[in-house]
LUMDOZA-936872 format. One record per atom (N, C-alpha, C): x, y negated, z. Coordinates in steps of 0.001 Angstrom, whole numbers, padded with zeros to 6 digits, always signed. Last residue first. Layout:
residues N
XYZ/...
end
This chain:
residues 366
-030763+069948+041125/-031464+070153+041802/-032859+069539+041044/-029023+070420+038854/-028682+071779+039741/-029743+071244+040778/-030399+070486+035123/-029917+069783+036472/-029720+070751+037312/-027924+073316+034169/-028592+072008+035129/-029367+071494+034588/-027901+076746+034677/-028529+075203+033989/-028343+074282+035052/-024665+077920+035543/-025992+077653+035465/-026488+076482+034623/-022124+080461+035906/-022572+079381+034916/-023931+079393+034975/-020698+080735+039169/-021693+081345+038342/-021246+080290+037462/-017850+082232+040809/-018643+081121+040763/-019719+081848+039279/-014961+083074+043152/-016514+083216+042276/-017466+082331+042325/-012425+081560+043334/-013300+081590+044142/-014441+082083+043097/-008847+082696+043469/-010210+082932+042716/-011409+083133+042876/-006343+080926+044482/-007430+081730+045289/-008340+081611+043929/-005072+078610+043972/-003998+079948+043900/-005195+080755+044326/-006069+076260+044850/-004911+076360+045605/-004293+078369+045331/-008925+077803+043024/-008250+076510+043933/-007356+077081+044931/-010019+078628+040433/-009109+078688+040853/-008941+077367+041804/-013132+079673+040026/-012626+077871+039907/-011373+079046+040546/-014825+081813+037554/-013699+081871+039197/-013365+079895+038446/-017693+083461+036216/-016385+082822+036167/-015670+082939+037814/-020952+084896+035175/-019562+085009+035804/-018143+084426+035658/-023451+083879+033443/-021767+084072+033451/-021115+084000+034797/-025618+082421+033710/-025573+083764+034457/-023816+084156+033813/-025636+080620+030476/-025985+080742+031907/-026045+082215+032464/-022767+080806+028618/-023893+081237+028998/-024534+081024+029916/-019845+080403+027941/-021046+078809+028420/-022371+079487+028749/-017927+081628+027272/-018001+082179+028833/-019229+080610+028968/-017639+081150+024444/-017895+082767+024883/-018397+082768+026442/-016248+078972+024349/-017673+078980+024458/-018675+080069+024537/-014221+078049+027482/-014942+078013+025601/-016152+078973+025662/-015690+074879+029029/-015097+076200+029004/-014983+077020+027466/-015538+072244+031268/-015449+072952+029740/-014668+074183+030091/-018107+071425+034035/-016357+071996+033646/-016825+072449+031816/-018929+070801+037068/-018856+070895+035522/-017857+070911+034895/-020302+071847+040137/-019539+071538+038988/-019895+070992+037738/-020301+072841+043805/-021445+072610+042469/-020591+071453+041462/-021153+074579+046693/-019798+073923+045674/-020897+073952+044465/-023741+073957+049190/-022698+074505+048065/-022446+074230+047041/-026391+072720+049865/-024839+072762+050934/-024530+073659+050215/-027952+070885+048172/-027688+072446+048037/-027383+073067+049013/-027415+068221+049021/-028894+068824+048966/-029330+070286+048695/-024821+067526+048714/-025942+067401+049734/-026878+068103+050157/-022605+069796+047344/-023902+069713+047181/-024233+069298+048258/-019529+069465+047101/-019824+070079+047863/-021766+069751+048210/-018056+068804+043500/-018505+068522+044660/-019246+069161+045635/-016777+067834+040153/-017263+068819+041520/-017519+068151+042681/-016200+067648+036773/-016174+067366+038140/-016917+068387+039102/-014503+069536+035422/-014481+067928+035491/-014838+066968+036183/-012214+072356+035456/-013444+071201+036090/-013566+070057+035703/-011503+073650+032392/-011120+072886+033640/-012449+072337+034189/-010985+077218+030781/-011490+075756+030918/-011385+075491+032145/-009829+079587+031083/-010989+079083+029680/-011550+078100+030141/-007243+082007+031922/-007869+080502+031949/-008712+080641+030877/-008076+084856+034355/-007459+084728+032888/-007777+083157+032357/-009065+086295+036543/-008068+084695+036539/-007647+084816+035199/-011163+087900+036248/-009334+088134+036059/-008930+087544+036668/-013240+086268+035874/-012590+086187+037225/-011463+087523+037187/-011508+083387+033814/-012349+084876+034066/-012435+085294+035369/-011351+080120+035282/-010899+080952+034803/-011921+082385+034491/-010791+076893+035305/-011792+077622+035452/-011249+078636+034719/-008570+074951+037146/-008522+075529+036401/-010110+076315+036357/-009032+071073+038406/-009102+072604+038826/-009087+073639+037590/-010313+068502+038160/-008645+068889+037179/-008168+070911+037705/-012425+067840+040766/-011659+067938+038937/-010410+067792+038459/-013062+070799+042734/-012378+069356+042433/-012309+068805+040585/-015586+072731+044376/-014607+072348+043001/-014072+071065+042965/-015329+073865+047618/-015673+072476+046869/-014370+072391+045644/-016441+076992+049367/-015204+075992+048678/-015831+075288+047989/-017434+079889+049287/-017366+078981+050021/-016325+078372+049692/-018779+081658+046202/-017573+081851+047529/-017943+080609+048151/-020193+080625+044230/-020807+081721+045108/-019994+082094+046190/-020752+077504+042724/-020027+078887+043318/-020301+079460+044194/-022176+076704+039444/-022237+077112+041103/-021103+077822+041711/-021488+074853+036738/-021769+075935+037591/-021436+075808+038956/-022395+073747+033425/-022665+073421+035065/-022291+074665+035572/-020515+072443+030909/-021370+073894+031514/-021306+073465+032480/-019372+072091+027736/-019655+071712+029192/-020517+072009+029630/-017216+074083+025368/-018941+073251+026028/-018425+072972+027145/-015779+075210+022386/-015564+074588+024535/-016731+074005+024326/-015805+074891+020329/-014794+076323+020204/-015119+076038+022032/-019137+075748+018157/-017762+074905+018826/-016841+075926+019589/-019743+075436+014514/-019729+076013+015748/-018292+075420+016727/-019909+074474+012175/-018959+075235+012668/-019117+076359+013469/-022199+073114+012345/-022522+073637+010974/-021411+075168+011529/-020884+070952+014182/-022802+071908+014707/-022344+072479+013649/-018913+070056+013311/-018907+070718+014577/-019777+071371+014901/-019895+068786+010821/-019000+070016+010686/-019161+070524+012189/-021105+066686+012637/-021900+067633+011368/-021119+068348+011056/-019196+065334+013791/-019764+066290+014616/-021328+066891+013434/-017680+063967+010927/-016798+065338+012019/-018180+066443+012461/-019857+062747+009560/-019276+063864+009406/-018777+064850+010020/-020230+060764+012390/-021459+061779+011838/-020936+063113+011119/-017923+058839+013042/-018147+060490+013059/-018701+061122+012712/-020471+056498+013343/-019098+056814+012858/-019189+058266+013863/-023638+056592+010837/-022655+056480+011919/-021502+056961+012548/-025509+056033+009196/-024324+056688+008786/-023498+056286+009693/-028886+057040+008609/-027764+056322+009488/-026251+056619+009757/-029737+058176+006319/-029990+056808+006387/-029160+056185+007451/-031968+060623+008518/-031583+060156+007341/-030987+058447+007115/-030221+061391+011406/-031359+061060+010723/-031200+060070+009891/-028866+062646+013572/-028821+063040+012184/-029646+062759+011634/-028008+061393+017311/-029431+061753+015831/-028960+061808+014299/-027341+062430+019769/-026443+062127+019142/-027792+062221+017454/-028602+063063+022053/-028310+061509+022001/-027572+061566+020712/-028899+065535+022251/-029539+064932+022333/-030023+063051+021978/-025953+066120+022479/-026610+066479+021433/-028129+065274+020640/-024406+066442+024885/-025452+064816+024679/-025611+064730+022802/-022942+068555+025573/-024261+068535+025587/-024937+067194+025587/-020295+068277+024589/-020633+067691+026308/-021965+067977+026344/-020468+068852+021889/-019712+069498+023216/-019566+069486+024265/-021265+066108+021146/-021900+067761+020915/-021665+068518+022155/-019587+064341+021340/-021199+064207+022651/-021483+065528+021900/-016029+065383+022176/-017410+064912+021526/-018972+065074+021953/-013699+064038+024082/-014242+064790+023639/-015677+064401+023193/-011574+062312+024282/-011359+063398+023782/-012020+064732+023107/-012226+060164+025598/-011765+059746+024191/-011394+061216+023636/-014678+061572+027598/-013713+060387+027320/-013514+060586+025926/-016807+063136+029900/-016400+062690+028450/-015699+061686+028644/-016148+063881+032510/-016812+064545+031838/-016561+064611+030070/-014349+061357+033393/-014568+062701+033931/-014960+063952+033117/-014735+059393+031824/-013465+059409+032317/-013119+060720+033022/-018253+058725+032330/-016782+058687+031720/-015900+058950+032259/-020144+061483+033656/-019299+060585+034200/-018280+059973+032956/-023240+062916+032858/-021984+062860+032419/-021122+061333+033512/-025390+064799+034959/-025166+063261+034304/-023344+063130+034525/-026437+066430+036311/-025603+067153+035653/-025789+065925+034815/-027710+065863+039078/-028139+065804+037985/-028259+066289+036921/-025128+066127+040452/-026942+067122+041324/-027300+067372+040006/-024000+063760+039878/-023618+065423+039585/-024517+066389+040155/-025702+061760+040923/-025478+061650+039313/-024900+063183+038633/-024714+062212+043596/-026416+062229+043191/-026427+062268+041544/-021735+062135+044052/-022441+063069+043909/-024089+063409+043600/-022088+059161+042730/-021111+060329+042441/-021859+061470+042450/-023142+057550+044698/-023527+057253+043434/-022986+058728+042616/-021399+057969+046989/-023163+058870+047342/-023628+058895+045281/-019782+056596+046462/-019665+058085+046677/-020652+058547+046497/-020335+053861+046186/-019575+054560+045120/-019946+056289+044922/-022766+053736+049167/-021783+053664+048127/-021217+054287+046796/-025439+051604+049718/-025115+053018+049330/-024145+052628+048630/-027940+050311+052609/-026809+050030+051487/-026428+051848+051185/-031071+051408+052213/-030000+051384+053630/-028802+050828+052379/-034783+051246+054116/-033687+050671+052573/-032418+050540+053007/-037121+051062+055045/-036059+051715+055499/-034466+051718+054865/-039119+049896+054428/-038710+051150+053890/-037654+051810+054255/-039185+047335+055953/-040122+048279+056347/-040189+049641+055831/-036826+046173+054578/-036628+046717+056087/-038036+047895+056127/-037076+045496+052102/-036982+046655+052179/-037033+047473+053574/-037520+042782+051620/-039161+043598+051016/-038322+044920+051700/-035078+041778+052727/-036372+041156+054052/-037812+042168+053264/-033602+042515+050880/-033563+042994+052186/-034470+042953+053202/-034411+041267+048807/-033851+042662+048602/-034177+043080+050268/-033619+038528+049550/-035383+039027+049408/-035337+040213+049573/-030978+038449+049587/-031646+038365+050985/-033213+038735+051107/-030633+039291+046780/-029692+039976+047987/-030561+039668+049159/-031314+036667+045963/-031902+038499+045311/-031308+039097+046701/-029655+035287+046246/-030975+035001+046992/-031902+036205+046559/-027496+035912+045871/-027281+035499+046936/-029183+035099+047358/-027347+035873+042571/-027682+037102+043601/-027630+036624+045330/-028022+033344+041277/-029164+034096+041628/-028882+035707+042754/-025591+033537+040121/-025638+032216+040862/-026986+032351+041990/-025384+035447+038359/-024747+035261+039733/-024788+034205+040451/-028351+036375+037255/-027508+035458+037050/-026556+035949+038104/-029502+039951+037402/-029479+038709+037644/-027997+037726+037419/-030959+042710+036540/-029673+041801+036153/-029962+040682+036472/-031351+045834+038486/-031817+044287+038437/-030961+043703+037961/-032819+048994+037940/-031442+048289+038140/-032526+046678+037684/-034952+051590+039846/-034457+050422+038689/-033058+050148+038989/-036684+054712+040516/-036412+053393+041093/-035479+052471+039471/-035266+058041+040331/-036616+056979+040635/-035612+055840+041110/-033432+059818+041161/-034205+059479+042090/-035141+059185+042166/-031048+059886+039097/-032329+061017+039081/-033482+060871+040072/-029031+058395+039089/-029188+059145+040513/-030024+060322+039810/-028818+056127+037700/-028180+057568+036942/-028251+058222+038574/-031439+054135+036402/-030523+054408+037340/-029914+055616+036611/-033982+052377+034836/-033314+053478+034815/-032590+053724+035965/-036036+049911+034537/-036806+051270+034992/-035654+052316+034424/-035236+046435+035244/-034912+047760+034021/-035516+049511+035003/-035775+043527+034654/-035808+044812+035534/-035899+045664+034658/-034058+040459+034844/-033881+041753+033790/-034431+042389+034624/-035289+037703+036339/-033872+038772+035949/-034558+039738+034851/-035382+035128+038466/-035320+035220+037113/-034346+036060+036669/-036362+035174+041484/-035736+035124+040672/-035775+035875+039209/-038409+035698+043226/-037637+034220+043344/-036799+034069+041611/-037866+038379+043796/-038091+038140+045031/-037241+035973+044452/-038217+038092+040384/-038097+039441+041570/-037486+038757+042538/-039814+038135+037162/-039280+037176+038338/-038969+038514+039605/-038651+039318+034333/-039386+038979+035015/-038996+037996+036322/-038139+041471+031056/-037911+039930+031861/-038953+039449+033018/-038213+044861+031430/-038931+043655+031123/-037936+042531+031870/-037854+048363+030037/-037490+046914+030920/-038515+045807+030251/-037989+051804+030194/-038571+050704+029609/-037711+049151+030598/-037326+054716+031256/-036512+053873+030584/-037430+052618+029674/-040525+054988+032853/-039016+055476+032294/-038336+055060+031123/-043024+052408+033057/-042451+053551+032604/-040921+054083+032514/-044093+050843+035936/-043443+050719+034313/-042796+051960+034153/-045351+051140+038218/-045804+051997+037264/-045859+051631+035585/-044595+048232+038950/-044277+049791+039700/-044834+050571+038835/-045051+046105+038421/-043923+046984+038162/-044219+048229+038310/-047152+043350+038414/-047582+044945+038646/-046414+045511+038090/-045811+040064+038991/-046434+041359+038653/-046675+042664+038580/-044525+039166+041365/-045646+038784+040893/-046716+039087+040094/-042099+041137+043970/-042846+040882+042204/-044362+040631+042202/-041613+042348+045858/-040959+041009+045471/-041372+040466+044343/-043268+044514+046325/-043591+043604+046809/-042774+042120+046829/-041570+046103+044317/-043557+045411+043589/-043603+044199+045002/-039367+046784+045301/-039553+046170+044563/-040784+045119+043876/-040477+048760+047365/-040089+047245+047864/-040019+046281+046595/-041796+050342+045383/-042755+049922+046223/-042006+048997+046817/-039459+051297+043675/-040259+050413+043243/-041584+050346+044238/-038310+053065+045914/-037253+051801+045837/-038585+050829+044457/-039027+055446+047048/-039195+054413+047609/-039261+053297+047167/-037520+057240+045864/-038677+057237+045541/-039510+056143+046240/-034380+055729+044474/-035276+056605+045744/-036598+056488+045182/-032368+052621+043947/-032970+053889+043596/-033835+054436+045359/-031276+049746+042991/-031982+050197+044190/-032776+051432+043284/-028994+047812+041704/-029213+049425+040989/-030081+049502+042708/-027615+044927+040763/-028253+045763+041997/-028973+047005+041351/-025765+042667+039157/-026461+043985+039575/-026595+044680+040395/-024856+039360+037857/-024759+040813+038740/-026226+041940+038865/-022686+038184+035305/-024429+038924+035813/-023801+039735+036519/-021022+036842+034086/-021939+035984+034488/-023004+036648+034958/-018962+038703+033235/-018443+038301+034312/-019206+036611+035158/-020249+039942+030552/-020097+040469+031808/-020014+039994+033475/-020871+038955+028453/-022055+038045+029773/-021344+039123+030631/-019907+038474+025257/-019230+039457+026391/-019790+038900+027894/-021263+038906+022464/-021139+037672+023610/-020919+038962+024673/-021667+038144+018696/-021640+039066+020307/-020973+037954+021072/-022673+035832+017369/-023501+036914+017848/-023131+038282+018711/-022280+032926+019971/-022250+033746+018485/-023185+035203+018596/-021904+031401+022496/-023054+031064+020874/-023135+031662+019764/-018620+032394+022755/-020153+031737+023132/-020782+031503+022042/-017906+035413+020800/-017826+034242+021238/-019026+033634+021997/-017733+036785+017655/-017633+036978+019053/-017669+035473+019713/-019348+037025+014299/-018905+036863+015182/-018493+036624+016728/-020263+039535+011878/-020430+039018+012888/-019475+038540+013823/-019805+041001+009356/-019892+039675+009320/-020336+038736+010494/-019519+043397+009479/-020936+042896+008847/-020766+041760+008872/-016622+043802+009857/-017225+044400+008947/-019058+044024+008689/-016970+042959+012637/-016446+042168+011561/-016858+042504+010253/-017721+044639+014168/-019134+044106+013957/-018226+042904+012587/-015731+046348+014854/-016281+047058+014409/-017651+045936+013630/-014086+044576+016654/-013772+045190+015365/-014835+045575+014547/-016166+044234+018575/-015738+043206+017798/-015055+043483+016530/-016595+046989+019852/-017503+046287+018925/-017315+045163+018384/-013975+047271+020649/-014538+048159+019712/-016064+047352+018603/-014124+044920+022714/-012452+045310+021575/-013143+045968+020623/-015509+045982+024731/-015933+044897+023672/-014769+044950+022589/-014452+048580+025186/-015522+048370+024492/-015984+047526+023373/-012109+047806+026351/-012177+048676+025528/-013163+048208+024326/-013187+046005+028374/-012343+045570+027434/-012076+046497+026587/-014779+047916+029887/-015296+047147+029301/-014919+046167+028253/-014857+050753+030606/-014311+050344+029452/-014801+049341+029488/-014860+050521+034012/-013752+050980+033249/-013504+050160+031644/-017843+050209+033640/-016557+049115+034105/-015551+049158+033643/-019894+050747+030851/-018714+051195+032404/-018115+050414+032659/-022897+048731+029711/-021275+049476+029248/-020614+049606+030813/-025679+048007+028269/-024824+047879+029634/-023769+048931+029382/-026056+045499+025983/-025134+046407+026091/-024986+046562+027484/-028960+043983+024052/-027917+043879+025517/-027268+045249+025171/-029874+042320+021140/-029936+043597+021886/-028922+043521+023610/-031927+041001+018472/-031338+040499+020128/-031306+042373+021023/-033872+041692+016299/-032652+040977+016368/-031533+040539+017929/-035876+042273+017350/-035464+042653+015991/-034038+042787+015779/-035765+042112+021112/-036411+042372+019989/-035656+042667+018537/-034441+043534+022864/-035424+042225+023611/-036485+041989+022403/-032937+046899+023981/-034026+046021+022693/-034905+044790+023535/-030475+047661+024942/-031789+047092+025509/-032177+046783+024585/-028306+050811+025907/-028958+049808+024606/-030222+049058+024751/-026181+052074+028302/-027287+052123+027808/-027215+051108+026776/-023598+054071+027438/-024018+052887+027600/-025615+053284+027256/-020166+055809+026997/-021651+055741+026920/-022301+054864+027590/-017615+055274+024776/-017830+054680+026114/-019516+055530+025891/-016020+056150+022962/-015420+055009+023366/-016222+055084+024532/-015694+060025+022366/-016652+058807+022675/-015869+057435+023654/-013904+061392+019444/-013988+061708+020824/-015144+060253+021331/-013487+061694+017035/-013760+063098+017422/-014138+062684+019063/-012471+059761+015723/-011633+060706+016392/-012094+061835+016883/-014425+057534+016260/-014092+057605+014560/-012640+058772+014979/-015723+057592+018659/-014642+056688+018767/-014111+056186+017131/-019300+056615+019439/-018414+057524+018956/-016687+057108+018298/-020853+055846+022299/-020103+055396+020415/-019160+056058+020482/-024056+056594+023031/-022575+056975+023032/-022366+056221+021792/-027008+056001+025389/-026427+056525+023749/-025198+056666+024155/-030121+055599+025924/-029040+056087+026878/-028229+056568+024859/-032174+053142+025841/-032184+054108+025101/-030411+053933+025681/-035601+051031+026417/-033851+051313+026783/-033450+052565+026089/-037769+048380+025364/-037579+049845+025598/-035781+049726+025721/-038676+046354+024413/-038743+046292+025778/-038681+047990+026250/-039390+046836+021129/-039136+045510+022546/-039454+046225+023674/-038275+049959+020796/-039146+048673+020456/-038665+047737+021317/-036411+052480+018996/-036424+051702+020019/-037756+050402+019543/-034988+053856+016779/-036455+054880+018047/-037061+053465+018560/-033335+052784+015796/-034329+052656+014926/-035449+053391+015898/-031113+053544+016780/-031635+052712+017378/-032901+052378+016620/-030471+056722+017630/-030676+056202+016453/-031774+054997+016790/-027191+057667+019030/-028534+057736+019125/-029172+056672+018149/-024443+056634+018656/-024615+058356+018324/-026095+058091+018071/-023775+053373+017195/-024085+054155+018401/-024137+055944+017849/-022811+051894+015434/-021384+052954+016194/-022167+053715+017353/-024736+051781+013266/-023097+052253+012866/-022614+052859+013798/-026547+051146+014633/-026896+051836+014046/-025551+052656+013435/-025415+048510+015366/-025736+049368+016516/-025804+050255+015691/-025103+047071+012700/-024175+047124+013563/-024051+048420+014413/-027895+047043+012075/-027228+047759+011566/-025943+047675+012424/-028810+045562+014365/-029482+046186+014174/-029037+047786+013595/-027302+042525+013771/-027625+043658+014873/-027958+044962+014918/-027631+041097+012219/-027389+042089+011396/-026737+042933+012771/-029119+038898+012570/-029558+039387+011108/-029309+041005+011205/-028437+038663+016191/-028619+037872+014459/-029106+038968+013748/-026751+039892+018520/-027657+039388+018387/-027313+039179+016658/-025445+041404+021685/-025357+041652+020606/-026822+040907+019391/-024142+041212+024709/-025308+041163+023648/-024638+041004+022391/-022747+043370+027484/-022631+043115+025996/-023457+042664+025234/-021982+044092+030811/-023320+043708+029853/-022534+042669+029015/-020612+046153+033153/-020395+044727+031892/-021699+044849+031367/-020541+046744+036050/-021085+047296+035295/-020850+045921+033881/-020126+045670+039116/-018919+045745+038368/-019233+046079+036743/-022695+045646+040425/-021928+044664+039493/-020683+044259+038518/-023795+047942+041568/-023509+048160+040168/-023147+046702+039570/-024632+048108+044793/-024030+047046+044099/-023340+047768+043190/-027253+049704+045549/-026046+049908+045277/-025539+048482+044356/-029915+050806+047891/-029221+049712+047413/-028278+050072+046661/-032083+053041+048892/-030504+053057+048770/-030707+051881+047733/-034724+055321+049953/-034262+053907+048908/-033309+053734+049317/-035806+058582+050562/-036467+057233+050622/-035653+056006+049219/-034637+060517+049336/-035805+060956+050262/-036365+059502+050464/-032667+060532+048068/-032944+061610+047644/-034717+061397+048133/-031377+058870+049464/-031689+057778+047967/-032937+059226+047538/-030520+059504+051890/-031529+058604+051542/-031932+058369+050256/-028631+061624+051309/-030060+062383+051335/-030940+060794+051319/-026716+059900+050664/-026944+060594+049307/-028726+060860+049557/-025910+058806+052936/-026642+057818+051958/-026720+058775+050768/-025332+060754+054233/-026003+060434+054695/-027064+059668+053818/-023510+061630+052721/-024304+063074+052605/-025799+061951+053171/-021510+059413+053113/-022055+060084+051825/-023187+060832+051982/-021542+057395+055752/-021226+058459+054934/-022384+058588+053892/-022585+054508+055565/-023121+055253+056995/-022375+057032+056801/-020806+053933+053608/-021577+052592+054710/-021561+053794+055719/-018402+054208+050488/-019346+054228+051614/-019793+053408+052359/-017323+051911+048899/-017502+053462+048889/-018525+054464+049785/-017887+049034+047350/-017740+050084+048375/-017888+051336+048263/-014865+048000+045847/-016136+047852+046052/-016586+049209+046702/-013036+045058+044254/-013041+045833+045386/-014243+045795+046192/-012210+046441+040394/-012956+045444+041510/-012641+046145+042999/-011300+047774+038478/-010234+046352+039034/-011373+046012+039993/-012172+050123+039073/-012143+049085+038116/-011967+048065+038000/-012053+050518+042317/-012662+050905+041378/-012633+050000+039953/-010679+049757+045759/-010663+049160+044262/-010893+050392+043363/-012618+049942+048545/-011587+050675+047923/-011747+049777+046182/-013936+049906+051722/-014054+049624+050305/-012462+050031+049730/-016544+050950+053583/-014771+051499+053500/-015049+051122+052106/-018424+048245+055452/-018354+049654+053958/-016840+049758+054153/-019615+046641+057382/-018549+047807+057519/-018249+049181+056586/-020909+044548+056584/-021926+046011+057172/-020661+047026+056723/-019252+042685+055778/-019926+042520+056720/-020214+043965+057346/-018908+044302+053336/-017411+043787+054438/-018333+043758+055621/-020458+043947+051994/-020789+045161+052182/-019485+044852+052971/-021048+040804+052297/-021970+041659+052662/-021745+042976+052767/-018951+040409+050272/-019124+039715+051726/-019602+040928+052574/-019781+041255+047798/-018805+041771+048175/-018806+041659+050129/-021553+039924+046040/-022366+040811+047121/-021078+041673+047827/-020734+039184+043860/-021395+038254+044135/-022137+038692+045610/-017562+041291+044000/-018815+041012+043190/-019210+039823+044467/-013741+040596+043075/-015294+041278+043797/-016210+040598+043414/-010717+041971+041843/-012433+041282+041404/-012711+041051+043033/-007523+041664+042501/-008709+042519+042457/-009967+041662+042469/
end
C-alpha cells in the first residue's frame, strides 16, 4: 500500500486510516460531522495526494485534449482550469478531471486516483494517433508519483493561505491557477476544491511537502485549521450534488445523463469521442437521469439501494447517500428513468425491505 508525503502526520494526529486507491489514507481525525461542519464554517486541510497529475505538452496538445475531453478546451487561457470528462468511445466516461492551461502548448491533467493507470493508458493510446509520445521528456508525462497535494478548503482557508504568500491570492478568481511561492515553496495554487466551501488545492514537489506541511500549520493555528478526512471529503462534495467516479458516473454512464451536460460542448469543429452517440442521446431523449433527492421518512440512503414508486414498483438505484451534516436528513443521488426525474416527485429508497418516502429535488441540497 502507497502513502503520501504527509502520511506520518495523519498517524501522528490519530486519523482512522484505511486504504483508498492503493494508498493508506485518512478517513477521519475528530469525526465526520465534526470535520464536515469545519470546512462548512471555518478551514479543513485534506491530503488529496493520492490525486495523479498528467501533462500533456507540444504542437499538438491542444488538439489531442480537444478529441477526448467532453468540454471544449478552446474556452480556456493561461492560467485558467476547466472541470471536463473523457468520454470512453462507449457511451460511458473514462474518468472526470480537471484541465490546467500553463499556455498554447503545455497543459496538466488532475485525474482520480482510482483511474490513474486507466487514464494515462487512455491518453497514450489516444495521443498516438497525433503523433505524440509518453515518457520523460516527451509530450505526455505521467508526474503523478512526483507531486503532492494539499486541498485546504472553508471560507477561511485563502486568508491562511495569503499569509504564506508573497503575493495577493486571495481574491484569485474561481477556477483560475497560478505558479507561485506558498509558505517557501514553489507550487501550483489552484482556486478549486470539490467541497463547495471556498478555498484551493496546492501542487507541490514531494520533496517540498514536508515544509508546506509545517508553514500550512504554523499560517493556520490562528484559524483554527483542523486536519479532514476521506469522509468529511464525501459527504461535503454530496451537499453539493458533485459527481463521484465510480459512484455517480463510471464507464457506464454518459455526462448527458448524469447532468454534466454542461461540460459536455457541441461546438463547431470539435469532434470529440462520442459526440455522435450523446448527439443522438439529446436529439432522442433519455431513457434515466441523475436526480438528487431527499427523504422525508427518517433513514440514510446508501449506494446500491433500490429507488422505487412509492408502490415499490423499481426505476432506479442510489448512487450515493448520506445522512446530511448540515441538513440532519437522508440526502442522495440516484438514476431514475426519466418519467420519475422531476423535481417535487414522489419516490421511496427501499432499505432493508421498508419504503422510506423520499422527494426528487434540485441540487445543490445546501
Amino acid at each position: 500500500m502507497k502513502t503520501t508525503v504527509f502520511t506520518k502526520h495523519h498517524i501522528e494526529a490519530g486519523a482512522k486510516m484505511a486504504e483508498f486507491a492503493g494508498y493508506n489514507m485518512p478517513i477521519e481525525f475528530s469525526g465526520i460531522n465534526d470535520e464536515h461542519l469545519t470546512v462548512r464554517n471555518g478551514a479543513g486541510v485534506f491530503d488529496v495526494s493520492h490525486m495523479g497529475e498528467i501533462w500533456v505538452k507540444g504542437d499538438h496538445a491542444f488538439d489531442l485534449l480537444q478529441h477526448i475531453m467532453s468540454n471544449d478546451v478552446a474556452a480556456l487561457y493561461d492560467g485558467k482550469v476547466q472541470y471536463s470528462c473523457m468520454p470512453n468511445g462507449r457511451g460511458g466516461i473514462v474518468d472526470d478531471v480537471l484541465v490546467y492551461r500553463f499556455d498554447e502548448k503545455t497543459y496538466m491533467l488532475c485525474v482520480n486516483a482510482a483511474n490513474i493507470e486507466k487514464d494515462w493508458e487512455h491518453i497514450c493510446r489516444e495521443g498516438k494517433a497525433f503523433g505524440m509520445e509518453a515518457g520523460h521528456g516527451k509530450e505526455l508525462y505521467n508526474a503523478s508519483d512526483e507531486i503532492c497535494q494539499l486541498a485546504v478548503q472553508g471560507p477561511l482557508a485563502m486568508k491562511i493561505i495569503q499569509k504564506m504568500c508573497p503575493e495577493q491570492v486571495e481574491d484569485m478568481e474561481y477556477y483560475t491557477f497560478r505558479k507561485t511561492e506558498v509558505g517557501g515553496c514553489n507550487v501550483i495554487l489552484s482556486i478549486t476544491g470539490y467541497t463547495g466551501a471556498g478555498g484551493c488545492e496546492i501542487y507541490a514537489a514531494n520533496e517540498d511537502g514536508e515544509r508546506l506541511w509545517q508553514a500550512l500549520w504554523a499560517a493556520g493555528e490562528e484559524y483554527g485549521l483542523k486536519n479532514i478526512g476521506l469522509g468529511a471529503r464525501d459527504t461535503l462534495r454530496l451537499e453539493k450534488g458533485f459527481c463521484l467516479y465510480g459512484n455517480d458516473i463510471d464507464d457506464t454512464t454518459s455526462p448527458v445523463e448524469a447532468g454534466l451536460g454542461w461540460i459536455t460542448k457541441f461546438v463547431d469543429g470539435k469532434d470529440f469521442i462520442d459526440r455522435e452517440y450523446m448527439t443522438r442521446q439529446k436529439a432522442e431523449g433519455l431513457t434515466r437521469k441523475l436526480v438528487g433527492f431527499k427523504l422525508l421518512d427518517r433513514g440514510i440512503p446508501r449506494h446500491g439501494y433500490m429507488l422505487a414508486t412509492p408502490a415499490g414498483v423499481e426505476i432506479g438505484h442510489v448512487t450515493s447517500g448520506t445522512m446530511s451534516p448540515c441538513l440532519k436528513e437522508g440526502i442522495g443521488m440516484g438514476y431514475v428513468k426519466k418519467e420519475f426525474a422531476k423535481a417535487g416527485t414522489q419516490i421511496a429508497v427501499v432499505v432493508r425491505g421498508r419504503l422510506l418516502k423520499a422527494e426528487v429535488v434540485k441540487i445543490p441540497f445546501v
